[in-house]
Backbone as CSV, one residue per row, in Angstrom:
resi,resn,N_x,N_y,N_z,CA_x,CA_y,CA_z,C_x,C_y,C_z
1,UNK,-7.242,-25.106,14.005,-6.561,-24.416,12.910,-5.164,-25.009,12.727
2,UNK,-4.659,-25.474,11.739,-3.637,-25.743,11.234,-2.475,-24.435,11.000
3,UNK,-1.167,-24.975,10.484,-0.196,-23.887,10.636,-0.412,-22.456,9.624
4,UNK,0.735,-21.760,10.149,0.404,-20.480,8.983,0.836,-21.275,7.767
5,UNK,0.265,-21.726,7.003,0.305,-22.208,5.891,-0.237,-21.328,4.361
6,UNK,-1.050,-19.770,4.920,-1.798,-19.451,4.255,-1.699,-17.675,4.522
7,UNK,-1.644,-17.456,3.409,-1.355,-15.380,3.764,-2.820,-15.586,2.669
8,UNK,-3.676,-14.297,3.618,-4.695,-14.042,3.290,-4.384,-12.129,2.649
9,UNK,-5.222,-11.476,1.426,-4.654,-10.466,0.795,-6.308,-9.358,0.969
10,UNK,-5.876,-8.597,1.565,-7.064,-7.610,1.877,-6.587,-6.443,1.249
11,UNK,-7.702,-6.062,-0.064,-6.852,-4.291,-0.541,-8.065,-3.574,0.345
12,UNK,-7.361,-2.483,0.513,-8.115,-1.280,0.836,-7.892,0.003,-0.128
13,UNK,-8.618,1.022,0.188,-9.081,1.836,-0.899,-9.587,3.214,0.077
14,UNK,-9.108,4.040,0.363,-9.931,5.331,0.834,-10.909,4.906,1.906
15,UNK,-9.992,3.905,2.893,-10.772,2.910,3.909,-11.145,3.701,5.636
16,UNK,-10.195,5.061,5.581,-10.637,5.628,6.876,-12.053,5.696,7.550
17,UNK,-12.577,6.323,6.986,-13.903,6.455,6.863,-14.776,5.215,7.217
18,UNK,-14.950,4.412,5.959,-15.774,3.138,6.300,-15.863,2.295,6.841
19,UNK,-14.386,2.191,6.972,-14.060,0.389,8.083,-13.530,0.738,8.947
20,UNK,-14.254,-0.188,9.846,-14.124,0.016,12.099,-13.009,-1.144,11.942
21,UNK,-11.662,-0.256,12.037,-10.185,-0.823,12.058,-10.182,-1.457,12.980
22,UNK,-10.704,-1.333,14.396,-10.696,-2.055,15.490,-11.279,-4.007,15.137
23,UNK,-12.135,-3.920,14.496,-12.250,-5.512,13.598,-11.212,-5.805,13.315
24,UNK,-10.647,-5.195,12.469,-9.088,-5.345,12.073,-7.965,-6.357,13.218
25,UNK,-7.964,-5.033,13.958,-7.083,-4.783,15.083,-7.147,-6.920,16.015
26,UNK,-8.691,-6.778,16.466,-9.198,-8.135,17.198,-8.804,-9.240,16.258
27,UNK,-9.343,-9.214,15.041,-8.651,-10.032,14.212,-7.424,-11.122,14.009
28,UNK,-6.687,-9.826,13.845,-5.456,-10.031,13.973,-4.627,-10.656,15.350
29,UNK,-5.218,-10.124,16.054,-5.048,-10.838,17.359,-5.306,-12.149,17.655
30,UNK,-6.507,-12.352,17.272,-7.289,-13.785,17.447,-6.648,-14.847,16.097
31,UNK,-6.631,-14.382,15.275,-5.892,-15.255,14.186,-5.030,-15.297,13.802
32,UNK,-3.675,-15.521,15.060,-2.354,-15.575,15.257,-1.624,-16.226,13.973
33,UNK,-2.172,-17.430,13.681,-1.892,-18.759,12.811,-1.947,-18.355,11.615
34,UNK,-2.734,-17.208,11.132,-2.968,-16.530,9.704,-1.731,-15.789,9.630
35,UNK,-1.197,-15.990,7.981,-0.695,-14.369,7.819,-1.599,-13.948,6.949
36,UNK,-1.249,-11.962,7.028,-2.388,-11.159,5.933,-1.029,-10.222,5.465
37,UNK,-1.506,-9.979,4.339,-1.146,-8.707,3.615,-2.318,-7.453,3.184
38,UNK,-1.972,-6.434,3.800,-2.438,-5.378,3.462,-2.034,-4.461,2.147
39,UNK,-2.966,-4.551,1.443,-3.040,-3.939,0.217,-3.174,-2.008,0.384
40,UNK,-2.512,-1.202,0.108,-3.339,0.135,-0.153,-2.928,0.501,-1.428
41,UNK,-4.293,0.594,-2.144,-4.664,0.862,-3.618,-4.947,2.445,-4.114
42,UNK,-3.555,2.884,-3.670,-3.316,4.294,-4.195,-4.713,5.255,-3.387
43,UNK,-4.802,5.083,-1.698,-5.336,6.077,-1.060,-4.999,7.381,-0.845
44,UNK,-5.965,7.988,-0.888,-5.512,9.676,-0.591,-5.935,10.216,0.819
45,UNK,-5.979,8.858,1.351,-6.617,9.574,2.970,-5.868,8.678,3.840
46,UNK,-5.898,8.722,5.262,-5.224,8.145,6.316,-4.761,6.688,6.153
47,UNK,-5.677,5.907,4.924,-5.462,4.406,5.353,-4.455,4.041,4.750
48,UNK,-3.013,4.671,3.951,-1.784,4.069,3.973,-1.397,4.108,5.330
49,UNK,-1.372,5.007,6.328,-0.557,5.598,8.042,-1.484,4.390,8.591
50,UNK,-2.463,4.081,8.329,-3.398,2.482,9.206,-2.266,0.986,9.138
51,UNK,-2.463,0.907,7.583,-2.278,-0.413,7.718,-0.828,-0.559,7.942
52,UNK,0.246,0.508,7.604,1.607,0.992,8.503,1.418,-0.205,10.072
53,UNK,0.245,0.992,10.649,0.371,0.888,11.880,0.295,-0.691,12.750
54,UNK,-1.155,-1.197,11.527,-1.221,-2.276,11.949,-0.436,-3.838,11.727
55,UNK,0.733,-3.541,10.608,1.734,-4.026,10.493,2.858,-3.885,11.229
56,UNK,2.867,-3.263,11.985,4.246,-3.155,12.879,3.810,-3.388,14.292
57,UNK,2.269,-3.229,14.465,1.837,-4.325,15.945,1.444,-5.355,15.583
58,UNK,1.926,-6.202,14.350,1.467,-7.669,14.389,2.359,-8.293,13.372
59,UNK,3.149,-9.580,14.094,3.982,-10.168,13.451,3.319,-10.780,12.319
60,UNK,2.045,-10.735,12.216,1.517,-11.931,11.378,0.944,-11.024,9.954
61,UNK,1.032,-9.641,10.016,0.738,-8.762,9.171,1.843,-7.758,8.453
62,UNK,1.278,-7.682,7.069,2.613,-6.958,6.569,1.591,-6.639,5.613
63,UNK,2.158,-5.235,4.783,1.208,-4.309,4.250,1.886,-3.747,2.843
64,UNK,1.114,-3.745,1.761,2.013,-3.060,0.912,1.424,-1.157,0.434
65,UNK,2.075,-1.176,0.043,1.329,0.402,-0.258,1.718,0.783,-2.050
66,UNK,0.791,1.036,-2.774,-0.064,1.295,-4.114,0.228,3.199,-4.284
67,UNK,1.381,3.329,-5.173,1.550,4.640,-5.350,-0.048,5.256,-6.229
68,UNK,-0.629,4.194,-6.702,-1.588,4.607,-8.479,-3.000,4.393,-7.791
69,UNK,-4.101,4.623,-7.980,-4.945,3.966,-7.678,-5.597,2.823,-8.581
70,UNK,-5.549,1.639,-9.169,-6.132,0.378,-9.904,-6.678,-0.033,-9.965
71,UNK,-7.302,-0.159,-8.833,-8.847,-1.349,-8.489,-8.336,-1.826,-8.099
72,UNK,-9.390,-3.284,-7.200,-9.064,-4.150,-6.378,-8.294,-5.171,-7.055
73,UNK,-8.744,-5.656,-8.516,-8.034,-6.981,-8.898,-6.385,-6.712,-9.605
74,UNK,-6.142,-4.991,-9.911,-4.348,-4.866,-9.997,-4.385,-5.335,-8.543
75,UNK,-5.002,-4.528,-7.024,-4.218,-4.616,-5.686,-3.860,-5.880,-5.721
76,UNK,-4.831,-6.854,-5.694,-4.547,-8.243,-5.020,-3.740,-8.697,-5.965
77,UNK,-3.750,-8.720,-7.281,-2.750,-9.094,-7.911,-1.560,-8.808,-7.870
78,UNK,-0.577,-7.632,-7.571,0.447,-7.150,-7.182,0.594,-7.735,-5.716
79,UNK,0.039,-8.304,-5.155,-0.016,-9.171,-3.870,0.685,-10.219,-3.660
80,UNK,-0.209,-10.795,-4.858,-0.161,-12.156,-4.953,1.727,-11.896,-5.746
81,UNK,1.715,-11.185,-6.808,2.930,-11.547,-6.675,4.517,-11.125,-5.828
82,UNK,3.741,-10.318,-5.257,4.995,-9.999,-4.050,5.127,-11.037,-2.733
83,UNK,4.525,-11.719,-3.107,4.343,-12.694,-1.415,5.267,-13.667,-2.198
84,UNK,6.300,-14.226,-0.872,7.134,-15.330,-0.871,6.331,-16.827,-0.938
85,UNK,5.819,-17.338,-2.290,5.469,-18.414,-2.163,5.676,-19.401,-1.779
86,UNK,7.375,-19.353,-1.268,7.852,-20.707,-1.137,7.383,-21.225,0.647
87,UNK,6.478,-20.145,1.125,6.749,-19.848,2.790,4.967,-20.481,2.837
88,UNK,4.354,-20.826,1.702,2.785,-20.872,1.545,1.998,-22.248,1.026
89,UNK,1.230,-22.765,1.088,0.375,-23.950,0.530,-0.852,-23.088,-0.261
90,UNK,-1.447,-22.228,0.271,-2.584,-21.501,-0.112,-2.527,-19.917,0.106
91,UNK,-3.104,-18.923,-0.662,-3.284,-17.721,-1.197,-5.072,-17.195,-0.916
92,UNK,-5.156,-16.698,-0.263,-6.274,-15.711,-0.152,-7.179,-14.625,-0.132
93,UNK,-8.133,-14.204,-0.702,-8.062,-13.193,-0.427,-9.612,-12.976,0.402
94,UNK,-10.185,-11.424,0.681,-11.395,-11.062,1.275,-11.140,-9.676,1.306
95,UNK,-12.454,-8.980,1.279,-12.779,-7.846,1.056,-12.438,-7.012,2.205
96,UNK,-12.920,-5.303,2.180,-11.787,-5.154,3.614,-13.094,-4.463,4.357
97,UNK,-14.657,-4.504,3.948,-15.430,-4.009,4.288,-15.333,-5.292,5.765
98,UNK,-15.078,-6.409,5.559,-15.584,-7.822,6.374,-16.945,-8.398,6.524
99,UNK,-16.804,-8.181,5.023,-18.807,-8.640,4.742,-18.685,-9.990,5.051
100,UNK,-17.469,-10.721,4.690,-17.309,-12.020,4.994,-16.295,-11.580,6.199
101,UNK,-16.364,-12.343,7.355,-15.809,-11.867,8.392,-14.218,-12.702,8.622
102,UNK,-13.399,-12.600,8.870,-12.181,-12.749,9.460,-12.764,-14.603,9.481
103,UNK,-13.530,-15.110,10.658,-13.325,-16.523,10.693,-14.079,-17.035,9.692
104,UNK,-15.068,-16.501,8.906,-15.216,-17.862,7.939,-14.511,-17.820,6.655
105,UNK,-13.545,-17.123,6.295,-12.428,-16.975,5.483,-10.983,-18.070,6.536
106,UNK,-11.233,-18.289,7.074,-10.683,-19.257,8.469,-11.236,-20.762,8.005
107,UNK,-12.578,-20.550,8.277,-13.331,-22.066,8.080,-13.349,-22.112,6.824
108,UNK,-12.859,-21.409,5.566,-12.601,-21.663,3.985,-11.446,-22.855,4.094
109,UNK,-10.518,-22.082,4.585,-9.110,-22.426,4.496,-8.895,-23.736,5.439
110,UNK,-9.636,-24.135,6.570,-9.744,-25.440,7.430,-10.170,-26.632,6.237
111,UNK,-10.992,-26.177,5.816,-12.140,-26.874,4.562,-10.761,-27.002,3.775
112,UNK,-10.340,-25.931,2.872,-9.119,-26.767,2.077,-7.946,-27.588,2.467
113,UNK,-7.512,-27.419,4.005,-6.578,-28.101,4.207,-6.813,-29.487,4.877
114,UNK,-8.289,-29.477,4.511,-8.747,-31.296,4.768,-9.531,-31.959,3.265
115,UNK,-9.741,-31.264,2.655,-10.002,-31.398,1.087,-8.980,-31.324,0.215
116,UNK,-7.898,-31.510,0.085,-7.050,-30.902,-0.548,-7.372,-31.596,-2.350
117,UNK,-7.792,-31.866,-2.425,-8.378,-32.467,-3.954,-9.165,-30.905,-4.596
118,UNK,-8.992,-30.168,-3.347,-10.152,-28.680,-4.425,-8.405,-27.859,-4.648
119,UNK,-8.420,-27.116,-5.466,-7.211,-26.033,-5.760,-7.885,-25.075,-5.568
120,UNK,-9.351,-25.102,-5.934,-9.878,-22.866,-6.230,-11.048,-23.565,-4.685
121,UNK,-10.934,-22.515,-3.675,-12.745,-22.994,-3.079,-12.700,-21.462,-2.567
122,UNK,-14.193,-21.424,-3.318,-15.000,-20.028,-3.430,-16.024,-20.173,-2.473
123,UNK,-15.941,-18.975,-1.354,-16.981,-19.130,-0.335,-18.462,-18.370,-1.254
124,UNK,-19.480,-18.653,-1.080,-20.623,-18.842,-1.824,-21.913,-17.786,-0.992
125,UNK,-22.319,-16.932,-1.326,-23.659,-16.388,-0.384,-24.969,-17.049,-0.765
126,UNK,-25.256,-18.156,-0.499,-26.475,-18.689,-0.429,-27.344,-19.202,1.011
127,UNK,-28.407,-17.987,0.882,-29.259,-17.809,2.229,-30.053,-19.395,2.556
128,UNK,-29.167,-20.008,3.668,-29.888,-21.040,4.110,-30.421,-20.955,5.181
129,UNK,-31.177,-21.980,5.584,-32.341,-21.991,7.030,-30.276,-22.174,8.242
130,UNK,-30.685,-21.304,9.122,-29.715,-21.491,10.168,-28.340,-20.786,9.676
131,UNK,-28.357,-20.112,8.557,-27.241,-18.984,8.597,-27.913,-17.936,8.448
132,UNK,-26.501,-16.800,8.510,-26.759,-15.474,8.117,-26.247,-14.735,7.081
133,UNK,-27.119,-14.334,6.045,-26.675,-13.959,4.879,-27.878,-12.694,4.424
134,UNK,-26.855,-11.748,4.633,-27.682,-10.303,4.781,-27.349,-9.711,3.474
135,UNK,-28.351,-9.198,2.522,-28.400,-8.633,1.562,-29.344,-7.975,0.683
136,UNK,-28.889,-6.780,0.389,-30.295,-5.796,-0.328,-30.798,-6.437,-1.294
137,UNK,-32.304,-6.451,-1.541,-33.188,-7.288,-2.597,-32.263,-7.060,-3.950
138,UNK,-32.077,-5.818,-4.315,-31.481,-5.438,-5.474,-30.400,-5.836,-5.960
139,UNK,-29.386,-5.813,-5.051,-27.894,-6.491,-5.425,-28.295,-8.356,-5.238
140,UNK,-28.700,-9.276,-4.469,-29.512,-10.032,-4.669,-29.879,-10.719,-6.189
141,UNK,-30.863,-9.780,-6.486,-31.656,-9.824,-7.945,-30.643,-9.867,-8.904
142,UNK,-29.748,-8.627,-9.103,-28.791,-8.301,-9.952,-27.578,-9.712,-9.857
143,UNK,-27.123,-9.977,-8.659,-26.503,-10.738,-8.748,-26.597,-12.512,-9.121
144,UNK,-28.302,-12.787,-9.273,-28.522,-13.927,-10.119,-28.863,-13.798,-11.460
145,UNK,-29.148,-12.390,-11.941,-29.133,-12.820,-13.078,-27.671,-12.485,-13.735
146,UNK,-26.791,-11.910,-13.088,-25.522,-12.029,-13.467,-24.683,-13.557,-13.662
147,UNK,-25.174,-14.315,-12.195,-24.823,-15.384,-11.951,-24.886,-16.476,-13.314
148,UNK,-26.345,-15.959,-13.765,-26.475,-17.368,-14.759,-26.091,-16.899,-16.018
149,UNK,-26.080,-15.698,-16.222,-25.282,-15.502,-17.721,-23.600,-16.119,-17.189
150,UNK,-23.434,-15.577,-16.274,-21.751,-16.016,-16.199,-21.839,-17.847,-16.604
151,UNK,-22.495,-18.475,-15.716,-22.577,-19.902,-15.800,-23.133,-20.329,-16.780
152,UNK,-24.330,-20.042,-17.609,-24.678,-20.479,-18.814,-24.002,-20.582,-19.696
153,UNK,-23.152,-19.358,-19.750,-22.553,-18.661,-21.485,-21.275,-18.658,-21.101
154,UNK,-20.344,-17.987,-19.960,-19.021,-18.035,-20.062,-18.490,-19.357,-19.701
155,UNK,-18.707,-19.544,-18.243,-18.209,-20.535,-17.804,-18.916,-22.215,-17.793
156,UNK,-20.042,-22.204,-18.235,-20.449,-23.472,-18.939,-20.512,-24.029,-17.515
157,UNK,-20.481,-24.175,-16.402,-20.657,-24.758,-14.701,-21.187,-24.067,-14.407
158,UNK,-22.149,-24.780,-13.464,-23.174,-24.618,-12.256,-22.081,-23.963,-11.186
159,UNK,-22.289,-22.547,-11.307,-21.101,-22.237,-10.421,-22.572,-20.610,-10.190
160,UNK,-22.623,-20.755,-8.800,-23.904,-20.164,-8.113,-23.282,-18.184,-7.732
161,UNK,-21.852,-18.072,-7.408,-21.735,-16.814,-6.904,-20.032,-16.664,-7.020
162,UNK,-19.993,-16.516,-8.267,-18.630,-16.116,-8.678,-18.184,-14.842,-7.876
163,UNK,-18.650,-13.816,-7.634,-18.159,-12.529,-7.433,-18.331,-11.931,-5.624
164,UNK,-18.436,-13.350,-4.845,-18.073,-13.464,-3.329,-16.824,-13.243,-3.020
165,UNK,-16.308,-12.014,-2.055,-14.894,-11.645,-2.279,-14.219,-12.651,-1.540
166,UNK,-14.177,-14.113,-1.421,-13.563,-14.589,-0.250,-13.658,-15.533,-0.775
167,UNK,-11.854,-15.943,-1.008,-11.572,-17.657,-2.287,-10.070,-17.687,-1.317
168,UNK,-9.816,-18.949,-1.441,-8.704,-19.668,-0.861,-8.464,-20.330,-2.763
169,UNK,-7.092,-20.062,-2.509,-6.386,-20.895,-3.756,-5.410,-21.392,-3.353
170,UNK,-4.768,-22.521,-4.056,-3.683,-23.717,-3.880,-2.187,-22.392,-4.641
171,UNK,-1.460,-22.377,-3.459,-0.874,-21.167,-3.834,0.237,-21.685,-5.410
172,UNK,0.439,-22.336,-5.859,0.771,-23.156,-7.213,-0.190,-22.270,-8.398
173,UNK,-1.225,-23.050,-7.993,-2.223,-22.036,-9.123,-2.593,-20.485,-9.049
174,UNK,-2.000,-19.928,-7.734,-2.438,-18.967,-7.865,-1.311,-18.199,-8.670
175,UNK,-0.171,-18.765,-8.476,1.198,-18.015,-9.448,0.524,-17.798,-10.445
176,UNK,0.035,-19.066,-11.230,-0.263,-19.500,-12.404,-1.321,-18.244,-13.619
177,UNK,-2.157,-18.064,-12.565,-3.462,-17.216,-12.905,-3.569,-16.299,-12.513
178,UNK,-2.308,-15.509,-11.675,-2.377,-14.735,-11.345,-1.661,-13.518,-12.445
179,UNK,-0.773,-14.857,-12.862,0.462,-14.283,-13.603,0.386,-12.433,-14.082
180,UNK,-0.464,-13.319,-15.732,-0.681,-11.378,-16.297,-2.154,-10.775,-15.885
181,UNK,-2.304,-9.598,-16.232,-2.848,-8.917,-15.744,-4.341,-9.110,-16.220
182,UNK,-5.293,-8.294,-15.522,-6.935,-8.671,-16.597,-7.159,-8.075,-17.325
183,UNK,-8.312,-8.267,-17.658,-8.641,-7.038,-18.818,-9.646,-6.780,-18.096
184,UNK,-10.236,-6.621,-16.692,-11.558,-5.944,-16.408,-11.380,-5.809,-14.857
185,UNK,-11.889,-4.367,-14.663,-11.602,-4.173,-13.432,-12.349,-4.728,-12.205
186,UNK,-13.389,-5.440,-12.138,-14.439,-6.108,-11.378,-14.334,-7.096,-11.422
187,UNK,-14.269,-8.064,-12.900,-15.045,-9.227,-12.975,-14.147,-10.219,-12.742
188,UNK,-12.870,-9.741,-12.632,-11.361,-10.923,-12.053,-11.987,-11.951,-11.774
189,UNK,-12.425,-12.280,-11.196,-13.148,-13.626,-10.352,-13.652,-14.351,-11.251
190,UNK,-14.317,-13.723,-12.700,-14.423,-14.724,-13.391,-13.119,-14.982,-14.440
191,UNK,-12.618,-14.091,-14.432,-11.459,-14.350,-15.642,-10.434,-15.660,-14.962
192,UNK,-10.212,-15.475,-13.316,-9.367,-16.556,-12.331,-9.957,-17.788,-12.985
193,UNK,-11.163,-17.943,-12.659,-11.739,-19.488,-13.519,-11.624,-19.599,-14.885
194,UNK,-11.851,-18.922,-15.662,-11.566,-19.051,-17.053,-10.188,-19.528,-17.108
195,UNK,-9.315,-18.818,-16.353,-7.594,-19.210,-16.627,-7.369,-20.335,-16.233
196,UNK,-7.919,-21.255,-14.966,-7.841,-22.381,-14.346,-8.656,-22.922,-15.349
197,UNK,-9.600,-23.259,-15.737,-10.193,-23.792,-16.983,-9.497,-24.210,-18.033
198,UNK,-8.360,-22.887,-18.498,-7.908,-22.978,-19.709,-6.763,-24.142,-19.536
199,UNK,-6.185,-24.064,-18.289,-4.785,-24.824,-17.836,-5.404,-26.271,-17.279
200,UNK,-6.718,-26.525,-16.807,-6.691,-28.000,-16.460,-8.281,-28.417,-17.200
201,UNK,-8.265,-29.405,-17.489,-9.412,-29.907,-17.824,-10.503,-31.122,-16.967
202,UNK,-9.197,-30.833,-15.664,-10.328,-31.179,-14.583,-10.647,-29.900,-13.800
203,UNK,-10.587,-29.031,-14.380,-10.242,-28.096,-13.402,-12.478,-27.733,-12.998
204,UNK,-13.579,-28.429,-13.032,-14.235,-28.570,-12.351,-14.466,-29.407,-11.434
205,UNK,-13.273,-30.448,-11.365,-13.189,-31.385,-9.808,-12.830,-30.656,-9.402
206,UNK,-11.718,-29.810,-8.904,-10.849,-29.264,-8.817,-11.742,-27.624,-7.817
207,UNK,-12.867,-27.324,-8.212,-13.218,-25.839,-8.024,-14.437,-26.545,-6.953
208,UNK,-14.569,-25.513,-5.958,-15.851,-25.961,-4.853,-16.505,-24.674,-4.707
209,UNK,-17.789,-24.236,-4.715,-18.127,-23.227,-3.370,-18.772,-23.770,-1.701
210,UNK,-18.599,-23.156,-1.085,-18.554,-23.398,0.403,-19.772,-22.217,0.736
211,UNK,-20.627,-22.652,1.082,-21.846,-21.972,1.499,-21.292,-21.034,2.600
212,UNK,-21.480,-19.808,2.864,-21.039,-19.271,3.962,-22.120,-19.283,5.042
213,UNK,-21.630,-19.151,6.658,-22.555,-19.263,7.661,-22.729,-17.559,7.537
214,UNK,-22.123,-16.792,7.704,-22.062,-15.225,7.378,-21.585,-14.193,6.400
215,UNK,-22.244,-13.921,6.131,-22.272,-12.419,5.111,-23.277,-11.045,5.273
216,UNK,-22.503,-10.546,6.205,-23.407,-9.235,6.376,-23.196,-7.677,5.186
217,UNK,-23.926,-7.862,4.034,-23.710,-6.137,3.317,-23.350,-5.063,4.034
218,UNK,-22.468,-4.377,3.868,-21.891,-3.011,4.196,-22.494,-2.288,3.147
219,UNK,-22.645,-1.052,3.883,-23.011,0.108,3.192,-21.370,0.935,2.395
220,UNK,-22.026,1.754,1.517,-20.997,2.575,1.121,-20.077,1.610,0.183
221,UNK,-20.462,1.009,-0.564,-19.703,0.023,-1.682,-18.800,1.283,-2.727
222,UNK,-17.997,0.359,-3.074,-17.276,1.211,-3.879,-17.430,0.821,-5.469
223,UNK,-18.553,-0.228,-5.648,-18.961,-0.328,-6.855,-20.469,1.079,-6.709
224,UNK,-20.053,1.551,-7.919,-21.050,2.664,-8.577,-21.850,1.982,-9.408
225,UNK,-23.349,2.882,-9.218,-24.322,2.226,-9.959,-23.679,2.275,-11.328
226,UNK,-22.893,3.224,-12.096,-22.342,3.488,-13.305,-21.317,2.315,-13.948
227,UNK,-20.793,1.552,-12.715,-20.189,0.664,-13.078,-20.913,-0.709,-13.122
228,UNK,-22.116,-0.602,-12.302,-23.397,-2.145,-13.020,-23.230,-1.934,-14.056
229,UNK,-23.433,-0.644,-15.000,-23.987,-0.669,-16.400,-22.913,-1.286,-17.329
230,UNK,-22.184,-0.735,-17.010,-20.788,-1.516,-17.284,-20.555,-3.331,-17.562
231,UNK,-21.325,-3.915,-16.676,-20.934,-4.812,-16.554,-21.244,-5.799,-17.993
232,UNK,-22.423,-5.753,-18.566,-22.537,-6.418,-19.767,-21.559,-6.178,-20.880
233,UNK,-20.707,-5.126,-20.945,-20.023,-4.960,-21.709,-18.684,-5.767,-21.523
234,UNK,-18.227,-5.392,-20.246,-17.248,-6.466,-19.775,-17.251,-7.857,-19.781
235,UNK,-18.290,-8.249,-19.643,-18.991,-9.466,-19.916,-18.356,-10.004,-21.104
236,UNK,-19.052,-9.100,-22.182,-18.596,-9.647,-23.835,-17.513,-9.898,-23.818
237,UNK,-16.419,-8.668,-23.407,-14.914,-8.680,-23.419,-14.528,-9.528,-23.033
238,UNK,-14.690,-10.379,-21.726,-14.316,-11.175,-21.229,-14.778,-12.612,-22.038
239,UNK,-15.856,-13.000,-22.814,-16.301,-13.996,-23.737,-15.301,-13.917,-24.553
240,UNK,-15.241,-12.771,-25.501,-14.348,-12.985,-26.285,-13.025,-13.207,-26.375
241,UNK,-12.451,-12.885,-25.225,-11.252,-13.034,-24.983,-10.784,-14.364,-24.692
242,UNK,-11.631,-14.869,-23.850,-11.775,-16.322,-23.153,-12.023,-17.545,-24.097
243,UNK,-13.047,-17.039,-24.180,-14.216,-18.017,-24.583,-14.092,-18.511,-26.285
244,UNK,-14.581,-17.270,-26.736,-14.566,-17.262,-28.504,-12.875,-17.856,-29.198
């Protein structure tokens, strides 16, 4: 592992309950060389007094706290712009369930700092012979045919799993695209490429996904079936805004 070169951005959300903090806790321990920022996205339960806690036993962690509740892509975005860029090469983020776990958000960031020709690299869930990539048939299903409308129609690239919570960015571009705000509370991940799109026109040399060795599904998602239905609509919004 190379230097702290890289603050990684985890929001949480009404996280007492679901996530075994003790992951956390080892984590943090073991990945001295990382910094993280802790996101809390306007909780009403213990996990602002958590990530408190776990910021003041670890030099390498610092936490912000979310008076409103927003969604994940205001948290990380209010992240991204409170972090001292000048202290950074790369910007990260990952989910706080640890579907993608602590080290291969590690082996993302090894991968960019020997590639440095990629600016965006998106870790990818594609089930190969000799990894582990755990996931319900349904979200699965849903998530390729999401996949290829995104890649057919918005984003015009062979781009396999936009909406994997775990991307390393060239912290330059992440100012960039991070700047204003979205217009959709989920689909950030594709609007990030659309904006890198709009600003480089290499910007598909430029973008990688990285097959992950692990991705285990957590239960208890905080996407609602009410908000799948949702998603084609956002979809458009996001075409038209972008795209059209």
């Amino acid at each position: 592992m190379m230097g702290t070169r890289v603050v990684l951005i985890i929001p949480f959300y009404n996280e007492e309950e679901r996530v075994f903090f003790q992951d956390f806790h080892e984590a943090f321990h073991t990945y001295k060389k990382l910094d993280f920022v802790l996101v809390d996205d306007g909780s009403n339960d213990a996990t602002p007094r958590i990530l408190k806690q776990l910021s003041e036993e670890f030099s390498n962690v610092n936490h912000i706290i979310l008076d409103l509740n927003n969604g994940k892509a205001a948290a990380i975005r209010e992240a991204v712009l409170r972090v001292d860029a000048k202290n950074y090469d790369y910007i990260g983020y990952l989910d706080a369930d640890l579907a993608t776990p602590i080290e291969e958000i590690a082996r993302i960031y090894d991968f960019a700092t020997q590639n440095q020709q990629f600016n965006f690299i998106m870790g990818s869930r594609i089930k190969l012979l000799g990894n582990t990539i755990q996931r319900s048939l349904k979200r699965h299903y849903f998530g390729r045919v999401f996949a290829t409308i995104v890649s057919q129609v918005v984003l015009k690239i062979p781009v396999y799993d936009t909406q994997c919570g775990a991307k390393i960015i060239k912290m330059n571009l992440a100012i960039a695209i991070f700047k204003k705000p979205f217009i959709t509370k989920w689909l950030f991940d594709v609007e990030l490429l659309l904006r890198f799109k709009q600003l480089d026109p290499q910007f598909e040399l430029k973008t990688i996904e990285l097959p992950l060795q692990t991705w285990i599904e957590k239960g208890n998602s905080k996407i609602k079936f009410s908000d799948l239905l949702k998603v084609p609509f956002q979809l458009l919004k996001i075409y038209f805004h972008y795209v059209r």
